[in-house]
C-alpha positions as CSV (number, residue, x, y, z in Angstrom):
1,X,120.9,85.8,98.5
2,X,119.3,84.4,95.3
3,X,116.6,86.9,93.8
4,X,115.3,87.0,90.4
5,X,112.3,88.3,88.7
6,X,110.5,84.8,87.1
7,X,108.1,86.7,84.8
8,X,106.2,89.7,84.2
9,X,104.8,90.3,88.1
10,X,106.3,86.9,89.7
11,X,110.3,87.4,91.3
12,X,111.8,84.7,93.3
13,X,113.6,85.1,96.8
14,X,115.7,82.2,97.7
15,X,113.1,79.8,96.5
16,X,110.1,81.7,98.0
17,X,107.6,83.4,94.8
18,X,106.0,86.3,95.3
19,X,103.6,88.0,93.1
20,X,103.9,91.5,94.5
21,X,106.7,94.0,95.2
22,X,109.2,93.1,98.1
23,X,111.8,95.1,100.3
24,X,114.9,93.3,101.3
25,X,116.1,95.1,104.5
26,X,119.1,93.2,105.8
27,X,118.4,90.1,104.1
28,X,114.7,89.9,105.5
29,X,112.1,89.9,103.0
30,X,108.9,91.6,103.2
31,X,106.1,93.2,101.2
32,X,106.5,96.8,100.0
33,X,103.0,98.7,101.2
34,X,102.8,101.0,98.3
35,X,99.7,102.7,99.9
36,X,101.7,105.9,101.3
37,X,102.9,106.4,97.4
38,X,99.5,106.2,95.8
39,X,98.7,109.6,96.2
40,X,101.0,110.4,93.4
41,X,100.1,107.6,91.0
42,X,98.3,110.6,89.1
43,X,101.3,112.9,88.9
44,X,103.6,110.0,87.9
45,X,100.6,107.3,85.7
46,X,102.1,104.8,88.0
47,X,102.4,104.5,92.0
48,X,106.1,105.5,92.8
49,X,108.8,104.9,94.8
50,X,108.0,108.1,97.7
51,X,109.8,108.8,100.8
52,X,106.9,108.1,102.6
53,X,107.1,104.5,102.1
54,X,109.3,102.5,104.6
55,X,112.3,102.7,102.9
56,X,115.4,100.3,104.4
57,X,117.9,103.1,104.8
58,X,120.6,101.0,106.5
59,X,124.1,100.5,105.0
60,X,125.2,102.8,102.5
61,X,123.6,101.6,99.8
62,X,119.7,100.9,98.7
63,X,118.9,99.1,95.7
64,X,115.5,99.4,94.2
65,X,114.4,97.0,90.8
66,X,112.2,99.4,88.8
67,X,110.7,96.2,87.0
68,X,110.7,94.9,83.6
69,X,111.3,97.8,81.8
70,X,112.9,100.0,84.2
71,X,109.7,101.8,84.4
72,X,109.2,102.3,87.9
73,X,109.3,106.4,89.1
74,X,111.9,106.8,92.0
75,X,110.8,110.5,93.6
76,X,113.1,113.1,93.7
77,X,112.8,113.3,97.4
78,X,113.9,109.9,97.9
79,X,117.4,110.9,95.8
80,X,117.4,113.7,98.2
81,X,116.8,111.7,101.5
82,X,119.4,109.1,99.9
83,X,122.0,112.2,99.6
84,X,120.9,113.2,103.3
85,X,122.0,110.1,104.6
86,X,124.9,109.7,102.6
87,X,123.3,106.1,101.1
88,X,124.0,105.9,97.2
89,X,121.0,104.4,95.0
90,X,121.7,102.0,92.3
91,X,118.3,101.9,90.5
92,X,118.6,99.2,87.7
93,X,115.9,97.3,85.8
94,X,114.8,94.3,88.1
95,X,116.5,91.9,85.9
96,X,120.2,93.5,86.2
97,X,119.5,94.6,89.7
98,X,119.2,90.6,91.4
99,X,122.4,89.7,89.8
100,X,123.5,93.2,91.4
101,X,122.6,91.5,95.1
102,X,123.3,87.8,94.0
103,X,126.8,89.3,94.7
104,X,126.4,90.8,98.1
105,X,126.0,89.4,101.6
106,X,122.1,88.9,103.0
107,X,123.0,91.4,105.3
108,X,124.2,93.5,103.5
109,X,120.9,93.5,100.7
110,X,118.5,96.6,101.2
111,X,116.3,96.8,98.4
112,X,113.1,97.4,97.3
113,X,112.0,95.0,94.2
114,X,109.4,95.9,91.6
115,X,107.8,93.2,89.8
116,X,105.8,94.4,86.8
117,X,106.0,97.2,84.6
């Protein structure tokens, strides 16, 4: 699977742009609702990555692209709820973290990608 971030809010899934953040589960592609994470945007002066999102938990590990600049807040309760599962999180800069999956089968991508910041 071929994923890389285009420009400053635009990344690119195996020739399909999208100007918002996506979650890879299994190789499927859709759009991460970041409305269950907004209530913390004031704790964190961005929306976060929260364990109430739907987070694709399968495999053993999930992937998440904290955009540009690695800015992206991961909660500690999704470390936590990783480390209940047993699922390790690589959280890289969006950049390093498509030619993290660029390596890996579709199946075997769960990730959530942030576009901006």
């Amino acid at each position: 699977m071929h994923a890389r971030l285009v420009s400053f809010g635009m990344l690119e899934v195996d020739g399909t742009r999208f100007d918002h953040d996506v979650v890879i589960e299994e190789g499927r592609v859709r759009k991460r609702s970041k409305k269950p994470s907004k209530a913390y945007r004031s704790r964190y002066g961005h929306t976060p990555l929260s364990a109430a999102e739907s987070i694709p938990w399968h495999g053993d590990t999930l992937y998440v692209g904290t955009g540009t600049y690695g800015s992206l807040p991961v909660m500690p309760e999704v470390l936590e709820e990783a480390r209940r599962r047993g699922v390790t999180v690589i959280a890289k800069p969006t950049v390093e973290l498509c030619k993290l999956v660029a390596e890996l089968k579709p199946k075997d991508i769960n990730a959530i990608l942030h576009v901006t910041c």
